[in-house]
N, CA, C and O atoms as a GROMACS GRO file, in nm:
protein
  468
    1UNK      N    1  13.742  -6.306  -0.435
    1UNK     CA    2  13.717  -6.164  -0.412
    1UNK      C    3  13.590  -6.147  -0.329
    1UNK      O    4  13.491  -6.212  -0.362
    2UNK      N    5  13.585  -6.072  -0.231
    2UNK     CA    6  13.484  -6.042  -0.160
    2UNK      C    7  13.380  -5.901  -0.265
    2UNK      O    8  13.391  -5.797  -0.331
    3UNK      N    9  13.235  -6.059  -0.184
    3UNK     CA   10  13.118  -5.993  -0.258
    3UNK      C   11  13.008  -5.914  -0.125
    3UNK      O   12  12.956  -5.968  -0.027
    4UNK      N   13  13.003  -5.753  -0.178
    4UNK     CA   14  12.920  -5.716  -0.108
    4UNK      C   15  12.783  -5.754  -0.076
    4UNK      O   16  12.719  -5.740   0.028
    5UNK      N   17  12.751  -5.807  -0.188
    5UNK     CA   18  12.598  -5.924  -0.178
    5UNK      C   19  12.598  -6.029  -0.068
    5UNK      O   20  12.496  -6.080  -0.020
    6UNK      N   21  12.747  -6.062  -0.028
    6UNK     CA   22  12.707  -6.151   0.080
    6UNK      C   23  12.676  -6.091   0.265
    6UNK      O   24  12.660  -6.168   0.359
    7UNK      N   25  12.675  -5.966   0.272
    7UNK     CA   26  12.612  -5.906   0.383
    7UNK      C   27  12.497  -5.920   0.404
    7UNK      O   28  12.421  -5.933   0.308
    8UNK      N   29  12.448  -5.923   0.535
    8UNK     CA   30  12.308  -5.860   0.544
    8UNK      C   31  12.259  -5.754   0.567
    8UNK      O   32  12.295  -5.691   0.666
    9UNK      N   33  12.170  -5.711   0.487
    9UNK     CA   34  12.153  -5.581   0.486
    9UNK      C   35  12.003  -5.557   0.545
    9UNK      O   36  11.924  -5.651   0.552
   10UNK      N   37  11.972  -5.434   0.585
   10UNK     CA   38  11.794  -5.400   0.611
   10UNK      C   39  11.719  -5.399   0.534
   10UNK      O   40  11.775  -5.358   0.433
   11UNK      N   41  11.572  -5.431   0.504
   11UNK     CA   42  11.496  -5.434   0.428
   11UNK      C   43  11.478  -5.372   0.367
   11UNK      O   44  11.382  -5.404   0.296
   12UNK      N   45  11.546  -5.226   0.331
   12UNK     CA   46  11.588  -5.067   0.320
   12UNK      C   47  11.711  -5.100   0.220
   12UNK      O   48  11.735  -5.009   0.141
   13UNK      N   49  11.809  -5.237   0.208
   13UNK     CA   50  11.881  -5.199   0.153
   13UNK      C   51  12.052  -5.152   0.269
   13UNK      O   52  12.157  -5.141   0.206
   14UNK      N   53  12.056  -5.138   0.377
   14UNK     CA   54  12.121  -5.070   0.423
   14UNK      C   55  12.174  -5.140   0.571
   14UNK      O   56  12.112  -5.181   0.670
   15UNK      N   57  12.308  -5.135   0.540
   15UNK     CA   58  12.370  -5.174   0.691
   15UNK      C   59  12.479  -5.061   0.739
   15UNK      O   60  12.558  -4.984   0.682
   16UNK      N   61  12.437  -5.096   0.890
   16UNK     CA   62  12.514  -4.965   0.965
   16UNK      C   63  12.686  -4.977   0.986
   16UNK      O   64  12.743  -5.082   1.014
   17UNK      N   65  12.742  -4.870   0.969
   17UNK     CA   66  12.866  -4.885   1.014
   17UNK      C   67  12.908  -4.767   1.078
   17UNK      O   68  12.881  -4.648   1.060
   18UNK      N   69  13.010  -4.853   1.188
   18UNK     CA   70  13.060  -4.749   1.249
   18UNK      C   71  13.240  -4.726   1.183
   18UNK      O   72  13.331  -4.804   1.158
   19UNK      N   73  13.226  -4.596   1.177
   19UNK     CA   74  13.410  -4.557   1.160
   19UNK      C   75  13.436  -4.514   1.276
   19UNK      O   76  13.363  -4.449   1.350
   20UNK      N   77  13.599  -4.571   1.300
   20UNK     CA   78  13.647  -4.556   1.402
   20UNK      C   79  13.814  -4.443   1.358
   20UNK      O   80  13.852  -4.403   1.248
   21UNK      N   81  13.858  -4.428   1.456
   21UNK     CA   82  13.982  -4.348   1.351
   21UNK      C   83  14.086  -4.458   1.372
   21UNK      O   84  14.094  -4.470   1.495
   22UNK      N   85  14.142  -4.516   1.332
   22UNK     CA   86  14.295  -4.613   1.267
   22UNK      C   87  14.391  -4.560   1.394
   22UNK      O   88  14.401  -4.622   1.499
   23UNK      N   89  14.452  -4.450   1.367
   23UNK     CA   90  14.575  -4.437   1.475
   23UNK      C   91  14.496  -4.384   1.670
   23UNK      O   92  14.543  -4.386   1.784
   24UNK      N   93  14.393  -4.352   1.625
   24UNK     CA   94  14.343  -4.309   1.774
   24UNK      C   95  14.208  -4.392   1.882
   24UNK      O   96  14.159  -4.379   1.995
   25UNK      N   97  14.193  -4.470   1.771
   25UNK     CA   98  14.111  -4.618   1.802
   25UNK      C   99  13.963  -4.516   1.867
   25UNK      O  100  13.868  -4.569   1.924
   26UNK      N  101  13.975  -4.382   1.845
   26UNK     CA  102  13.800  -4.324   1.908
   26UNK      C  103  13.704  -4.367   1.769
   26UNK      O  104  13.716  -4.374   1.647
   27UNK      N  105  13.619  -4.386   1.858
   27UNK     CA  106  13.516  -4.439   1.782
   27UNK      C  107  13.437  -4.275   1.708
   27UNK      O  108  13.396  -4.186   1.782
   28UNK      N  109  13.432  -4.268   1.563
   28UNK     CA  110  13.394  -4.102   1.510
   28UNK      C  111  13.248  -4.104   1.448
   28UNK      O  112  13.207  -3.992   1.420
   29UNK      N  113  13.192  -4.171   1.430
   29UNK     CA  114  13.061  -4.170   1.401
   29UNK      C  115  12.988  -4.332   1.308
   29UNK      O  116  13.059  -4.432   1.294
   30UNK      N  117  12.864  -4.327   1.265
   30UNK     CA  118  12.766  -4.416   1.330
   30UNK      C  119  12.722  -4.382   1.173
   30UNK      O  120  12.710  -4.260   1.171
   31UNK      N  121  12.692  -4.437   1.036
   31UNK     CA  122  12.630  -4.416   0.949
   31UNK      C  123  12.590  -4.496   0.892
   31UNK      O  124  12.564  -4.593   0.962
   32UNK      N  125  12.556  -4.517   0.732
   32UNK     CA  126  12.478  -4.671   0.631
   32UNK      C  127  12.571  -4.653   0.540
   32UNK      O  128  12.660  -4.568   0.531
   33UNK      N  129  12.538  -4.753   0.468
   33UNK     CA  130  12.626  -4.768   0.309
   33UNK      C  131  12.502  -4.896   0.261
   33UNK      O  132  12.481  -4.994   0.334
   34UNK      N  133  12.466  -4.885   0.196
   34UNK     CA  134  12.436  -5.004   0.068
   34UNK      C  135  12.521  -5.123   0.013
   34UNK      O  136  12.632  -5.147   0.060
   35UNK      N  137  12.467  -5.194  -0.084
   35UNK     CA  138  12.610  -5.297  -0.136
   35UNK      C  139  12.684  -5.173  -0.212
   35UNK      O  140  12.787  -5.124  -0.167
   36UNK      N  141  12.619  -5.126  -0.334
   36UNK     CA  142  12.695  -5.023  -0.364
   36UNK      C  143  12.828  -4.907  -0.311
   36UNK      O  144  12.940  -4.876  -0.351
   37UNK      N  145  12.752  -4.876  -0.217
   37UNK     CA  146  12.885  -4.782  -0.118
   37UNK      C  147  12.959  -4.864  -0.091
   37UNK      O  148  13.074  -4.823  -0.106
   38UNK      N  149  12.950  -5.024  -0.038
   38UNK     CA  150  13.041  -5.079   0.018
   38UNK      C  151  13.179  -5.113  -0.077
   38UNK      O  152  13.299  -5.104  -0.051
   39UNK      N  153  13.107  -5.156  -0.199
   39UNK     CA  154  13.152  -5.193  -0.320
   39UNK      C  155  13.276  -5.047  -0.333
   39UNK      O  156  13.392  -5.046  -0.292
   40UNK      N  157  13.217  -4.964  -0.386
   40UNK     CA  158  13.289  -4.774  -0.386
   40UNK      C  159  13.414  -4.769  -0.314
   40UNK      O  160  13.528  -4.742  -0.353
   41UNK      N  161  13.364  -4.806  -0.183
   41UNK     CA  162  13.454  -4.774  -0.041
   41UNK      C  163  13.568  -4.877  -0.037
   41UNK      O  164  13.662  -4.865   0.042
   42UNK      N  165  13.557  -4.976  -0.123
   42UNK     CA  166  13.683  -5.082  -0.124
   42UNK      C  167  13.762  -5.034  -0.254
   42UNK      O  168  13.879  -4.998  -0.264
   43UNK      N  169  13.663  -5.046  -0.351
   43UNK     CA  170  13.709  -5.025  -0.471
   43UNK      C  171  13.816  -4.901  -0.474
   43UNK      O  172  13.925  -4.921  -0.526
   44UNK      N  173  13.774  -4.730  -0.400
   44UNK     CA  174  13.837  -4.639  -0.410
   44UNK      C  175  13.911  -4.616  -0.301
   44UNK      O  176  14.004  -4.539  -0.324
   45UNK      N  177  13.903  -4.664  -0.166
   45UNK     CA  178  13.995  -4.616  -0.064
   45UNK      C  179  13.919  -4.527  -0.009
   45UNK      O  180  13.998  -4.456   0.053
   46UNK      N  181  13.820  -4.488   0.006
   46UNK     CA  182  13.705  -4.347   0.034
   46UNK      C  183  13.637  -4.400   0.090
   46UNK      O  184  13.593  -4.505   0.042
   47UNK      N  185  13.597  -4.360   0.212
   47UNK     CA  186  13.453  -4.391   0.272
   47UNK      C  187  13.346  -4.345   0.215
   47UNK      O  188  13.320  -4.225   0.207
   48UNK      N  189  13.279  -4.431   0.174
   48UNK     CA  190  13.168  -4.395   0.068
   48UNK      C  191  13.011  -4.422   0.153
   48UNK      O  192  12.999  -4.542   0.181
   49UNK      N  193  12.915  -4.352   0.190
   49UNK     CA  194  12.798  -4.388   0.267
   49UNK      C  195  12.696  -4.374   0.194
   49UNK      O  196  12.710  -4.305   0.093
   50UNK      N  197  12.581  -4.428   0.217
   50UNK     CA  198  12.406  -4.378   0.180
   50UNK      C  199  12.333  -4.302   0.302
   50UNK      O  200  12.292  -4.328   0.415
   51UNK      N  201  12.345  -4.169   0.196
   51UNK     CA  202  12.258  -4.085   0.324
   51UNK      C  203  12.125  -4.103   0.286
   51UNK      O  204  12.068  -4.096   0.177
   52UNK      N  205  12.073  -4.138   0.436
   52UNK     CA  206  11.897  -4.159   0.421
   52UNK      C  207  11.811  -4.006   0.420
   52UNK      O  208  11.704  -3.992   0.361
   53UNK      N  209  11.862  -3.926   0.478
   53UNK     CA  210  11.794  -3.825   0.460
   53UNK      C  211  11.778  -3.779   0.289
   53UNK      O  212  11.665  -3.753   0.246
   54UNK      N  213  11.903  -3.772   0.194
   54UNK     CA  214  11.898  -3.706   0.081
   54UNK      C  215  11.885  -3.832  -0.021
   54UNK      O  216  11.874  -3.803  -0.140
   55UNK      N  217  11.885  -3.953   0.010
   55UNK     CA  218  11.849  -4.083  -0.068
   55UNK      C  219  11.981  -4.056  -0.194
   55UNK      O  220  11.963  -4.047  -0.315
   56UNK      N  221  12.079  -4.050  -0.139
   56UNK     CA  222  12.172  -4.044  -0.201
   56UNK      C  223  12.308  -4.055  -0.176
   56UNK      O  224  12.343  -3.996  -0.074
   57UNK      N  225  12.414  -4.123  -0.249
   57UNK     CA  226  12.561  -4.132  -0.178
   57UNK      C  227  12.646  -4.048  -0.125
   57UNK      O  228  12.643  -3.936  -0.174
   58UNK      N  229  12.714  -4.064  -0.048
   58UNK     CA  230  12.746  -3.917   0.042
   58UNK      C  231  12.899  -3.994   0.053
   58UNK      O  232  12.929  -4.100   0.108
   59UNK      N  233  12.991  -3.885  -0.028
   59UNK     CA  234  13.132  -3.936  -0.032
   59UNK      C  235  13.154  -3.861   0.112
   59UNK      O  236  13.091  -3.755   0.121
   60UNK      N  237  13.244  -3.902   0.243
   60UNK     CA  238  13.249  -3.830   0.359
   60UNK      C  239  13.385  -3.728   0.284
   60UNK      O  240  13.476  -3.757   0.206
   61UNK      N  241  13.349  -3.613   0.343
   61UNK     CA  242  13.424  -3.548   0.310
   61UNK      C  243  13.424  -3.428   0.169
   61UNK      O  244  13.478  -3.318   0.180
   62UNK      N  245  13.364  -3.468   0.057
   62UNK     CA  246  13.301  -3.402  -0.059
   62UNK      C  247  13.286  -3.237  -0.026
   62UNK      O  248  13.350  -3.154  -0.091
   63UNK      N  249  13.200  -3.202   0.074
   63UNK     CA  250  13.178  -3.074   0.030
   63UNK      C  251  13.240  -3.026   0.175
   63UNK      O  252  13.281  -2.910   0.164
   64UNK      N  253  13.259  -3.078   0.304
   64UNK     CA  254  13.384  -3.038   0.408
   64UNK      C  255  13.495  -3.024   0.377
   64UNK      O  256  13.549  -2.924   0.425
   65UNK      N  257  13.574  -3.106   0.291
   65UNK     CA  258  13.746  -3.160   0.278
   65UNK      C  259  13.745  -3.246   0.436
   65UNK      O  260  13.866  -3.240   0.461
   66UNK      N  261  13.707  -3.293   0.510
   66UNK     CA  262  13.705  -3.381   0.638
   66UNK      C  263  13.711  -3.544   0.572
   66UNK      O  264  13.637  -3.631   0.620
   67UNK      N  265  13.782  -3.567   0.486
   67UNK     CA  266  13.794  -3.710   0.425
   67UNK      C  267  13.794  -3.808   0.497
   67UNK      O  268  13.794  -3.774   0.615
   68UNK      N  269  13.795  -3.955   0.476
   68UNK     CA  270  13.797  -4.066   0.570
   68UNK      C  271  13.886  -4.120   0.459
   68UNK      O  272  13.843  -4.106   0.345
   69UNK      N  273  14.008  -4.182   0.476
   69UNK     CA  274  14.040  -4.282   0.374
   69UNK      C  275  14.078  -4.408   0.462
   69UNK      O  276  14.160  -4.413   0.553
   70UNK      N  277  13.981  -4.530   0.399
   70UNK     CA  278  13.977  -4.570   0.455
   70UNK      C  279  14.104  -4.702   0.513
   70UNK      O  280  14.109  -4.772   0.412
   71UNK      N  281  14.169  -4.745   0.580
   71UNK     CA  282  14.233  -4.850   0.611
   71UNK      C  283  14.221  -4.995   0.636
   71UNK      O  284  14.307  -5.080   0.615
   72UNK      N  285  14.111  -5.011   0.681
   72UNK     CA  286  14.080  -5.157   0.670
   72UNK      C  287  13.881  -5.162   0.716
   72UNK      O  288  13.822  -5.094   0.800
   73UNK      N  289  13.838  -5.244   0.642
   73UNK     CA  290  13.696  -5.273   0.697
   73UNK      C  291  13.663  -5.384   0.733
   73UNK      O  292  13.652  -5.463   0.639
   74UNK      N  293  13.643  -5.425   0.834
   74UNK     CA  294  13.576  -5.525   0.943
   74UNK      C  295  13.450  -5.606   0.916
   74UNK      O  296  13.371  -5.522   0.873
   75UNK      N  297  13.398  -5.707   0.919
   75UNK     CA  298  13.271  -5.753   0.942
   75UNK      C  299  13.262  -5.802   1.075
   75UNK      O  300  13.341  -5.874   1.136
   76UNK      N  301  13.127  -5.741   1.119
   76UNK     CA  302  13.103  -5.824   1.253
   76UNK      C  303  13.024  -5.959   1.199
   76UNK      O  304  12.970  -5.964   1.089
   77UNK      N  305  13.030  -6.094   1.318
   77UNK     CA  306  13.010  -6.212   1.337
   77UNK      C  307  12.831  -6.246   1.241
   77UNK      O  308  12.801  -6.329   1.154
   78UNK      N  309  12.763  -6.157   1.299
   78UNK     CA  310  12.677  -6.204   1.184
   78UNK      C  311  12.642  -6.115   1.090
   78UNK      O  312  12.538  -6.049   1.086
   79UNK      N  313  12.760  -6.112   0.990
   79UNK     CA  314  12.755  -5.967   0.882
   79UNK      C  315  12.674  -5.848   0.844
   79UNK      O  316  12.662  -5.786   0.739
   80UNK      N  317  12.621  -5.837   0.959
   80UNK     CA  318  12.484  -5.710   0.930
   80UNK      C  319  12.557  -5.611   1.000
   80UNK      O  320  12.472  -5.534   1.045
   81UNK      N  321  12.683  -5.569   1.036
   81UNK     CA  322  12.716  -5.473   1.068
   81UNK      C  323  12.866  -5.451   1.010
   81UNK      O  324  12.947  -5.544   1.017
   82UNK      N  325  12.898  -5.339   0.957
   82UNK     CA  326  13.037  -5.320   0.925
   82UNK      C  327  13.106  -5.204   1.056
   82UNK      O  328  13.027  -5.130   1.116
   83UNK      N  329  13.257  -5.202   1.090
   83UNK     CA  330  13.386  -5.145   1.129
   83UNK      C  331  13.420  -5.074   1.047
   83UNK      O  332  13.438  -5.148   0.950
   84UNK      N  333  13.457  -4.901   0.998
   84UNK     CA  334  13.568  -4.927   0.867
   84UNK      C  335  13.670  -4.833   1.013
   84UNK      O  336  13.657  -4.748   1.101
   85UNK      N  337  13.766  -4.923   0.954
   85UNK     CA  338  13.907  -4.764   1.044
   85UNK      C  339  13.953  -4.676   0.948
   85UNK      O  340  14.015  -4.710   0.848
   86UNK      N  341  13.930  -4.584   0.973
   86UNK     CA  342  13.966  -4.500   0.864
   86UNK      C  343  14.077  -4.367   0.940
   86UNK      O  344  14.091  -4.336   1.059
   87UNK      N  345  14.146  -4.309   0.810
   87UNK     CA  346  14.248  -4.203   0.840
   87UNK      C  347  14.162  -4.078   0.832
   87UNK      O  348  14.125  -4.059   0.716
   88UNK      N  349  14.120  -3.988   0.917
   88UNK     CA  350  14.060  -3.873   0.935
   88UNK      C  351  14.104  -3.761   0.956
   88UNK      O  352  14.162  -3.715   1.054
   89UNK      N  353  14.073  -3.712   0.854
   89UNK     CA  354  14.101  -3.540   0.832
   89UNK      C  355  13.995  -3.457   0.830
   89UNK      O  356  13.907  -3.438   0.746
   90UNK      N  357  14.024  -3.391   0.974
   90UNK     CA  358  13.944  -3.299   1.022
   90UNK      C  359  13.856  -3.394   1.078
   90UNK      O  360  13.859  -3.515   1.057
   91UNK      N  361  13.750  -3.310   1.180
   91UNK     CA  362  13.611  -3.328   1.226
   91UNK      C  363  13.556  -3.424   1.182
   91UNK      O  364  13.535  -3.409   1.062
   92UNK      N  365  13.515  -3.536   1.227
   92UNK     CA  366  13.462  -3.578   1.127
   92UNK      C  367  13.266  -3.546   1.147
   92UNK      O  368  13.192  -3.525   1.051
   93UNK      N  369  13.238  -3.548   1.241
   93UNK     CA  370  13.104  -3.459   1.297
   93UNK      C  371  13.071  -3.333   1.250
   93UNK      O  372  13.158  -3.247   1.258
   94UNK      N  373  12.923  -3.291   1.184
   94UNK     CA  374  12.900  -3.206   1.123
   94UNK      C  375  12.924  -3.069   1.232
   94UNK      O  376  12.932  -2.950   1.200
   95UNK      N  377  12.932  -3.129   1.367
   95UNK     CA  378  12.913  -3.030   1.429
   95UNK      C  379  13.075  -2.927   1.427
   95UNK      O  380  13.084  -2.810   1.465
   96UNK      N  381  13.180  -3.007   1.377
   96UNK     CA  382  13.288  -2.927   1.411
   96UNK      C  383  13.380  -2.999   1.486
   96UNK      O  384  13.501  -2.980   1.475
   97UNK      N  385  13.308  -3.118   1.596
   97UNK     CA  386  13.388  -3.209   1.696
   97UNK      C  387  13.417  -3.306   1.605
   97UNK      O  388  13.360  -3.317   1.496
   98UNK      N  389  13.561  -3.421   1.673
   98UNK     CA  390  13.607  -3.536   1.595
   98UNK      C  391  13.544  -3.617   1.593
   98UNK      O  392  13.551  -3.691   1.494
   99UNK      N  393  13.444  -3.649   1.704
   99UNK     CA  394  13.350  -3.742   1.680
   99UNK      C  395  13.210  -3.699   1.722
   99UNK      O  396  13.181  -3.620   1.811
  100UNK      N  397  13.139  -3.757   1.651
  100UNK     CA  398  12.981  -3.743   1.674
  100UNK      C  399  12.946  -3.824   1.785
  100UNK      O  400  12.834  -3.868   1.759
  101UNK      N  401  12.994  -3.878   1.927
  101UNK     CA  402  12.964  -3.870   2.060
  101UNK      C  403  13.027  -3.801   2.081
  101UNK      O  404  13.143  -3.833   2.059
  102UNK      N  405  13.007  -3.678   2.130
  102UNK     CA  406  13.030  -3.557   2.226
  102UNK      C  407  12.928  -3.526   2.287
  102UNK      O  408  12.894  -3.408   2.282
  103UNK      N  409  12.832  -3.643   2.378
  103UNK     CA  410  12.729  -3.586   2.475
  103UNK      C  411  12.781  -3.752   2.524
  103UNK      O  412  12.804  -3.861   2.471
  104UNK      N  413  12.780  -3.692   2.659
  104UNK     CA  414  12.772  -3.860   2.795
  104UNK      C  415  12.621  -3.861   2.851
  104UNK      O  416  12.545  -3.767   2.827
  105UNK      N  417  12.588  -3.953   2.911
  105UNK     CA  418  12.494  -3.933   2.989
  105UNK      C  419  12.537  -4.007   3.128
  105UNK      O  420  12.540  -4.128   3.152
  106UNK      N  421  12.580  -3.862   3.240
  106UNK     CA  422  12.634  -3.910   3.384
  106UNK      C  423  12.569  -3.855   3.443
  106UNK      O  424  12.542  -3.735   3.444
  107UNK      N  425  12.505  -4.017   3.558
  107UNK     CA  426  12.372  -3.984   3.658
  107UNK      C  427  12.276  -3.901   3.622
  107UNK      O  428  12.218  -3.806   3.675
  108UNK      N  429  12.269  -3.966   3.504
  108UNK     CA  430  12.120  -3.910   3.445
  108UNK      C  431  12.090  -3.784   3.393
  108UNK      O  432  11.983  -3.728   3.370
  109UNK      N  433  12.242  -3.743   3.377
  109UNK     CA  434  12.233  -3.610   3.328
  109UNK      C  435  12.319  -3.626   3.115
  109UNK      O  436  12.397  -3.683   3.038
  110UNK      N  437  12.238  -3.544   3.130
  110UNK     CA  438  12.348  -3.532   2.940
  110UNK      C  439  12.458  -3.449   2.970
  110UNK      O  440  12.443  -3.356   3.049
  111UNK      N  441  12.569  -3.472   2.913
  111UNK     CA  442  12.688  -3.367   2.911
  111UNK      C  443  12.790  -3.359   2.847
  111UNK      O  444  12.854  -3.464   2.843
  112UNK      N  445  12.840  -3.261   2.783
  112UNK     CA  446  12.870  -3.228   2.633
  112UNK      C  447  13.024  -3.294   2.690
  112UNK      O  448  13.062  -3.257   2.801
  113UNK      N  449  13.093  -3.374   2.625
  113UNK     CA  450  13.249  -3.368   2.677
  113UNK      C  451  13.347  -3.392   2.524
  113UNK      O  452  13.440  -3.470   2.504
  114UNK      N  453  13.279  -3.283   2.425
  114UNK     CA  454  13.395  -3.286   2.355
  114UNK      C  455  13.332  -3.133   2.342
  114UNK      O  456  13.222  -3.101   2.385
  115UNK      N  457  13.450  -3.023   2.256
  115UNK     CA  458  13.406  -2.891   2.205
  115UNK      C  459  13.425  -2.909   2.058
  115UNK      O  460  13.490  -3.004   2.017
  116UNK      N  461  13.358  -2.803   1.960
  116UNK     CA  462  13.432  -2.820   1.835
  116UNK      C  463  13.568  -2.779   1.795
  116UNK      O  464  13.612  -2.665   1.810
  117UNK      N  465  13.619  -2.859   1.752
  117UNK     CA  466  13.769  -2.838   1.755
  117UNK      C  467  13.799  -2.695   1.617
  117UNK      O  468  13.912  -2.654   1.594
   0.00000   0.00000   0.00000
Protein backbone atom coordinates (compact mmCIF):
# COMPACT_ATOMS: atom_id res chain seq x y z
CA UNK A 1 0.00 0.00 0.00
CA UNK A 2 1.27 3.33 -0.79
CA UNK A 3 2.66 5.47 2.04
CA UNK A 4 2.23 9.17 1.97
CA UNK A 5 5.38 9.46 4.24
CA UNK A 6 7.33 8.40 1.41
CA UNK A 7 7.07 11.90 -0.52
CA UNK A 8 9.01 14.77 -0.18
CA UNK A 9 7.61 17.32 1.25
CA UNK A 10 8.72 21.26 2.23
CA UNK A 11 10.05 22.07 5.38
CA UNK A 12 6.42 23.48 5.91
CA UNK A 13 5.16 20.09 5.66
CA UNK A 14 3.76 20.63 2.13
CA UNK A 15 4.03 19.56 -1.51
CA UNK A 16 2.58 21.24 -4.52
CA UNK A 17 0.13 19.82 -6.82
CA UNK A 18 -1.18 20.55 -9.80
CA UNK A 19 -4.91 19.29 -10.90
CA UNK A 20 -5.45 18.88 -14.22
CA UNK A 21 -9.09 17.99 -15.55
CA UNK A 22 -9.17 13.95 -16.66
CA UNK A 23 -11.38 14.29 -19.87
CA UNK A 24 -9.99 17.85 -21.06
CA UNK A 25 -6.26 17.34 -20.13
CA UNK A 26 -6.33 21.65 -19.21
CA UNK A 27 -4.28 22.09 -16.65
CA UNK A 28 -7.04 23.90 -13.58
CA UNK A 29 -5.00 25.03 -10.87
CA UNK A 30 -1.72 24.91 -8.75
CA UNK A 31 -2.24 24.11 -4.82
CA UNK A 32 -0.56 21.98 -1.42
CA UNK A 33 -1.77 19.04 0.43
CA UNK A 34 0.25 17.61 3.40
CA UNK A 35 0.76 13.73 4.05
CA UNK A 36 -2.55 14.04 5.59
CA UNK A 37 -4.59 15.53 2.58
CA UNK A 38 -2.80 13.19 0.48
CA UNK A 39 -3.74 10.31 2.66
CA UNK A 40 -7.87 11.96 2.61
CA UNK A 41 -7.64 12.42 -1.18
CA UNK A 42 -6.92 8.62 -1.85
CA UNK A 43 -8.68 7.35 0.93
CA UNK A 44 -12.09 9.39 -0.14
CA UNK A 45 -11.98 10.05 -3.89
CA UNK A 46 -12.01 14.03 -3.02
CA UNK A 47 -9.43 16.31 -3.65
CA UNK A 48 -8.47 17.16 -0.39
CA UNK A 49 -5.74 20.33 -0.03
CA UNK A 50 -3.87 22.43 2.85
CA UNK A 51 -4.73 25.90 2.56
CA UNK A 52 -1.79 28.03 3.69
CA UNK A 53 -3.57 31.05 4.05
CA UNK A 54 -6.35 29.57 6.69
CA UNK A 55 -3.75 26.73 8.07
CA UNK A 56 -6.34 24.44 7.43
CA UNK A 57 -7.82 21.57 5.08
CA UNK A 58 -9.73 22.81 2.31
CA UNK A 59 -12.04 20.00 0.81
CA UNK A 60 -12.16 21.66 -3.07
CA UNK A 61 -15.44 22.25 -3.51
CA UNK A 62 -17.09 22.38 0.30
CA UNK A 63 -18.54 25.69 0.34
CA UNK A 64 -18.69 26.29 -3.93
CA UNK A 65 -20.28 22.71 -4.87
CA UNK A 66 -17.17 23.03 -7.74
CA UNK A 67 -15.94 19.39 -6.55
CA UNK A 68 -12.80 17.63 -7.92
CA UNK A 69 -13.23 13.87 -7.68
CA UNK A 70 -10.45 12.70 -8.11
CA UNK A 71 -9.28 9.95 -10.92
CA UNK A 72 -5.91 9.10 -10.68
CA UNK A 73 -2.77 10.80 -8.85
CA UNK A 74 0.64 10.92 -10.33
CA UNK A 75 4.08 11.28 -8.75
CA UNK A 76 6.63 13.18 -10.45
CA UNK A 77 10.35 11.53 -10.79
CA UNK A 78 11.66 12.97 -7.68
CA UNK A 79 8.41 12.77 -5.50
CA UNK A 80 8.21 16.34 -4.32
CA UNK A 81 5.58 17.08 -6.66
CA UNK A 82 2.12 15.51 -7.16
CA UNK A 83 -0.48 15.40 -10.72
CA UNK A 84 -4.04 14.61 -9.45
CA UNK A 85 -6.59 14.37 -12.73
CA UNK A 86 -9.51 14.98 -11.45
CA UNK A 87 -13.42 15.12 -12.68
CA UNK A 88 -14.50 18.87 -12.34
CA UNK A 89 -17.57 20.38 -11.58
CA UNK A 90 -17.84 23.76 -12.23
CA UNK A 91 -15.03 26.48 -12.12
CA UNK A 92 -12.64 25.32 -10.56
CA UNK A 93 -10.91 29.03 -9.99
CA UNK A 94 -12.24 31.21 -7.33
CA UNK A 95 -12.59 33.62 -9.89
CA UNK A 96 -15.56 31.92 -11.76
CA UNK A 97 -13.05 30.66 -14.79
CA UNK A 98 -12.19 26.72 -15.26
CA UNK A 99 -8.90 27.29 -14.63
CA UNK A 100 -6.80 29.53 -12.57
CA UNK A 101 -4.45 30.45 -15.75
CA UNK A 102 -6.59 32.82 -17.38
CA UNK A 103 -3.81 35.55 -17.84
CA UNK A 104 -0.92 34.84 -20.84
CA UNK A 105 1.87 36.90 -20.97
CA UNK A 106 2.25 37.88 -25.03
CA UNK A 107 5.23 40.18 -25.92
CA UNK A 108 5.39 41.30 -22.73
CA UNK A 109 2.10 42.09 -22.26
CA UNK A 110 -0.47 40.24 -19.62
CA UNK A 111 -3.73 39.12 -21.18
CA UNK A 112 -6.76 37.74 -19.80
CA UNK A 113 -7.72 34.68 -22.29
CA UNK A 114 -10.27 32.94 -20.36
CA UNK A 115 -13.79 34.84 -19.03
CA UNK A 116 -15.73 33.57 -16.05
CA UNK A 117 -17.79 31.04 -17.24
Amino acid sequence: MFDPASLIYSPQGLIPVVAQDHATQQVLMLAWMNAEAVAQTLATGHVIYWSRSRAAFWVKGESSGHHQRLVEMRLDCDRDSLLVLVDQTGPACHTGRQSCFYSALRDGVEVVISDPL
